[in-house]
KOLDOMI-142801 format. One record per residue (C-alpha): x, y, z. Coordinates in Angstrom, 1 decimal. Example, Ala and Ser with C-alpha at 12.3 -4.5 7.8 and 13.67 -1.06 7.14 Angstrom:
! residues 2
      u      v      w
   12.3   -4.5    7.8
   13.7   -1.1    7.1
END
This chain:
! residues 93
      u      v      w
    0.0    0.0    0.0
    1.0    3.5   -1.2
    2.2    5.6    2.0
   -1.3    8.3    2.2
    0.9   11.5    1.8
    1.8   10.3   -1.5
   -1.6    9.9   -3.0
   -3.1   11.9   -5.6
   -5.7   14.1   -4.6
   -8.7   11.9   -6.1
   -7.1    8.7   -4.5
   -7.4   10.4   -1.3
  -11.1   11.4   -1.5
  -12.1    7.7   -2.6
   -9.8    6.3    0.8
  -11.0    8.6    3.0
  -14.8    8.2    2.0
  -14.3    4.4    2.2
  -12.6    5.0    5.5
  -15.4    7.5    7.0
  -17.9    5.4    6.4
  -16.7    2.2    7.8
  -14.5    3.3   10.4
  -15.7    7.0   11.1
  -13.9    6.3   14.8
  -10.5    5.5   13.1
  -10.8    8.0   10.5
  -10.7   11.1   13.0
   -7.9    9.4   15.3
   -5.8    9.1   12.4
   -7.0   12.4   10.4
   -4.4   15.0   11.9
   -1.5   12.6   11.1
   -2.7   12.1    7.5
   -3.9   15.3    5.7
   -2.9   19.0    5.0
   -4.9   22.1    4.0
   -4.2   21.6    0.3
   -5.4   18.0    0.9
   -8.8   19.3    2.7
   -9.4   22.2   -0.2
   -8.9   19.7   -2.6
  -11.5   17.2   -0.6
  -14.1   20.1    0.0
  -14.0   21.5   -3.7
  -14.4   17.5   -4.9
  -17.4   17.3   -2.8
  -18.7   20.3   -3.8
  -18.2   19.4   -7.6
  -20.3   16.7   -7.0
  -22.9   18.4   -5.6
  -23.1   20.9   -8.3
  -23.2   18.3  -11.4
  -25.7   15.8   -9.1
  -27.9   19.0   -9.1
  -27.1   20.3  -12.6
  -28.5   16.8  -14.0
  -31.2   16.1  -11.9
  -33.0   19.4  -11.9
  -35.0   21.3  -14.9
  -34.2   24.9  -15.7
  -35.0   27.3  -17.7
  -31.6   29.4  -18.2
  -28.1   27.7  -19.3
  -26.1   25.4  -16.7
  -23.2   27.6  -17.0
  -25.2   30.5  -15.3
  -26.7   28.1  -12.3
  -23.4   26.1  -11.7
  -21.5   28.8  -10.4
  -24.6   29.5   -7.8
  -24.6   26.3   -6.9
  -20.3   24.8   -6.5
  -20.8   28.8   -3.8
  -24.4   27.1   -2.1
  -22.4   23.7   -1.4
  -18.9   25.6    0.0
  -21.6   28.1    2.0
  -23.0   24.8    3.8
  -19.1   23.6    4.0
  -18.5   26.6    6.3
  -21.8   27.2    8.2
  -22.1   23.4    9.2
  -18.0   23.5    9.9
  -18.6   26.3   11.8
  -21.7   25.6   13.9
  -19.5   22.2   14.7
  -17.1   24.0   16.1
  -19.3   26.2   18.4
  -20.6   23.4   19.5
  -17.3   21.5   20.8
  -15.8   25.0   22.2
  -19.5   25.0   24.2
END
């Protein structure tokens, strides 16, 4: 196995989401050891990609995708921040 500070941005989205949801415990013990800020901007923007072209394809509208894409990839990062956020409130409480 690949040492994790070697793998490619996508590699380490499809780990980590395999990891998360099987060993969510783990996953957070081992988190700080394993990832940088480039590597959680590149995990957050992947996520948000796929939030934009889930809604892009599964919604009707009446104006071009190009105009509603950008509106959505800023909604996803909004609820990035304002759930990150509130999560932290919550453990400083």
């Amino acid at each position: 196995m690949e040492h994790p500070s070697r793998l490619s941005t996508g590699q380490f989205y499809a780990q980590a989401m395999i990891q998360l949801l099987i060993e969510p415990g783990r996953f957070f013990k081992e988190l700080p050891g394993r990832t940088s800020p480039a590597r959680a901007l590149g995990f957050v923007l992947i996520s948000c990609g796929f939030y934009t072209f889930a809604n892009l394809l599964t919604r009707g509208f009446a104006g071009p995708a190009w105009r509603t894409a950008p509106a959505f990839l800023l909604g996803s990062s909004g609820m990035i921040l304002i759930s990150a956020f509130l999560g932290y409130i919550t453990m400083i409480i």
